[in-house]
N, C-alpha and C positions, 0 to 999 in steps of 0.2 A: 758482249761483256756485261752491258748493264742487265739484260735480260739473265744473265746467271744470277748476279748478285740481287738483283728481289728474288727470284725462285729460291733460295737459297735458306732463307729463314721460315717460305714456307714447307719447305723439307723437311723440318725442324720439329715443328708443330706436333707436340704429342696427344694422340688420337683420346679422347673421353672412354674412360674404362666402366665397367659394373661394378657397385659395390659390392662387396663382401659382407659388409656389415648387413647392408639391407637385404641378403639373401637371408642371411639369419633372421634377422629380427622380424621379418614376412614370414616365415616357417614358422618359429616361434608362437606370431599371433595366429596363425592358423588351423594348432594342432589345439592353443590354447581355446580360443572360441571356438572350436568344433566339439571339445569334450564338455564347457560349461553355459554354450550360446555369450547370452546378455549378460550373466555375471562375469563371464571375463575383463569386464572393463573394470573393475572392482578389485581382481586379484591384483594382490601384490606382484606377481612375477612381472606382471603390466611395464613397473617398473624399468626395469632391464630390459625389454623389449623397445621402450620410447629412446633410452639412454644407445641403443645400438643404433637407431634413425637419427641420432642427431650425430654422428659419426659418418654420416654418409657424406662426403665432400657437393660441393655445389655446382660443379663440375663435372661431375659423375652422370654415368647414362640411367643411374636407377633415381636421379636427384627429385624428377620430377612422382614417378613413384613411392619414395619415400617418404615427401610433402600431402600426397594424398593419403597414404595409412594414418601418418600422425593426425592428419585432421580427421580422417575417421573416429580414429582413438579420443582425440579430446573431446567429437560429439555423442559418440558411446558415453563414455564419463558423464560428464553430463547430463544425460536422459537418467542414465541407470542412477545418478546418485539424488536426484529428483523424484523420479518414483518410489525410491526407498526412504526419503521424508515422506513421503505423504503415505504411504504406508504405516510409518513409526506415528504420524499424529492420528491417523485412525483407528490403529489400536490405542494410544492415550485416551482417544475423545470415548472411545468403548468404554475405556476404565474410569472415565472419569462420569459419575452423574447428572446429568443436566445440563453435559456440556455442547457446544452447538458443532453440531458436525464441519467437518472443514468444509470452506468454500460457502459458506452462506453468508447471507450477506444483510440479516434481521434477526431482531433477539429470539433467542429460543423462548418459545413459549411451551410448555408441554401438556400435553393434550389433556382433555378431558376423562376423568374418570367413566367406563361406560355405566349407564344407568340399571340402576338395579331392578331387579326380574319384581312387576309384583305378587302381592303379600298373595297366599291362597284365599285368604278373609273378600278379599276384592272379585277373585272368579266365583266366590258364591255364594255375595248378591248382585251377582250378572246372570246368575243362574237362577235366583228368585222366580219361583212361579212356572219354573219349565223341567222339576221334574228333577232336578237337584236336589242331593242330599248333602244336609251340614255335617261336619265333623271335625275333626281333633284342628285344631288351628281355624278355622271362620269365626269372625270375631262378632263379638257380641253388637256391633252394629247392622250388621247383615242378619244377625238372627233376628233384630226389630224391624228393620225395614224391607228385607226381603224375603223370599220363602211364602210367598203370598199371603204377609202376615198370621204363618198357620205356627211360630215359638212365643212366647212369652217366660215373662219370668219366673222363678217357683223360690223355693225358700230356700233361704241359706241353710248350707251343711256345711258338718263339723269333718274336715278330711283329714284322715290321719298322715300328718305327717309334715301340713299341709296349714292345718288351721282353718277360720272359718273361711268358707267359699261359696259364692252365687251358682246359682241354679237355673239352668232353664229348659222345659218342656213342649211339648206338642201340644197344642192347645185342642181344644173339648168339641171342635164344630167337627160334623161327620164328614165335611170335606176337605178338610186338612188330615183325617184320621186314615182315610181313604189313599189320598197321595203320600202323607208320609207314615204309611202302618207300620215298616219296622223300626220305628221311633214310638211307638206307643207306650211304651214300659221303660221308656231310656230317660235317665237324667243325662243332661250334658253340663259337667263342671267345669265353671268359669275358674280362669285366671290370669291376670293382665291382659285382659278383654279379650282373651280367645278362649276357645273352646278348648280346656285341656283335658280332657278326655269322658265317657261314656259311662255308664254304669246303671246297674236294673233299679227301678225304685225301689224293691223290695228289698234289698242291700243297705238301704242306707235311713240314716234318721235323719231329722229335722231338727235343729235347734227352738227350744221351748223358749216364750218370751222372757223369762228369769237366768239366761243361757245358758241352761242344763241339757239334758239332751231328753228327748218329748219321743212316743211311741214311730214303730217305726211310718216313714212316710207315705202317704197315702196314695193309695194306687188310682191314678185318675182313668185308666181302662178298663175296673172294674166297679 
């Protein structure tokens, strides 16, 4: 008789069922992240989905199922709402000037200008003496000290358009006339110390000491 009566309430005992709720709300998440992956933790539907898992009883054969989606779900959440700050402040940091990229950890400092190409005046007196020819831009330093001292200065002319302007030529020794002959007949007109451009002696005048304008310029190759 006692052995009825304990078996009795274990008779009783109603067996752990399946949720219902967490069969849905497992479908749900699965049809959801298959069509969107990682943004699904993001959708709103999300919502309704966590709200049917907390429905699932504790007691339940899916309880311990149900426990593992939801934490899946709040570490999805998580990741995804974190890479999408840091996405949102690198495009800010894009938009914004001189601003320091995220995650660094020392003032911006922003680089150096690159250095500018130099002047053509400079490649040619490095060409002085080898064979180089001056022209429109070599600057009136290179015509003194390079070109194996074969230019010198000539006389100021009146340029139209222009006003008065220096002058300068090939100079008279047969060894300079030699290396540079198709400069024999050329004026090279200065301005802001370069070479602004060429023109035949026989073109142009000379200003007279009273500064009028004085016959035309004399041809030093003939």
């Amino acid at each position: 008789m006692t052995v009825v009566l304990l078996a009795a309430p274990l008779a009783c005992r109603k067996p752990a069922q399946p949720s219902e709720a967490y069969v849905e709300a497992q479908t749900r998440f699965g049809k959801l992240y298959a069509a969107q992956g990682d943004q699904a933790f993001v959708d709103p539907e999300l919502e309704a989905i966590e709200g049917l898992l907390a429905q699932v009883p504790a007691d339940s054969l899916d309880a311990a199922s149900a426990r593992e989606l939801r934490q899946r779900i709040d570490e999805g959440k998580q990741r995804v709402t974190s890479e999408l700050r840091e996405q949102e402040a690198a495009r800010e940091s894009a938009r914004t000037p001189g601003a320091m990229p995220p995650g660094g950890t020392g003032g911006y400092v922003p680089s150096a200008p690159p250095p500018e190409p130099p002047e053509q005046a400079a490649d040619a007196g490095t060409d002085a003496g080898t064979g180089g020819l001056p022209g429109i831009g070599t600057a009136v330093t290179a015509l003194s000290s390079g070109f194996s001292g074969c230019f010198q200065r000539g006389e100021s002319l009146q340029v139209q358009g222009r006003g008065i302007r220096e002058s300068w030529e090939l100079a008279a020794r047969p060894a300079c006339r030699q290396q540079y002959a198709s400069l024999q007949d050329q004026l090279m007109i200065i301005e802001n110390g370069k070479v602004l451009g060429l023109a035949p002696k026989s073109a142009l005048q000379a200003l007279s000491p009273d500064g009028g304008m004085g016959p035309p310029a004399r041809d030093a190759g003939r």
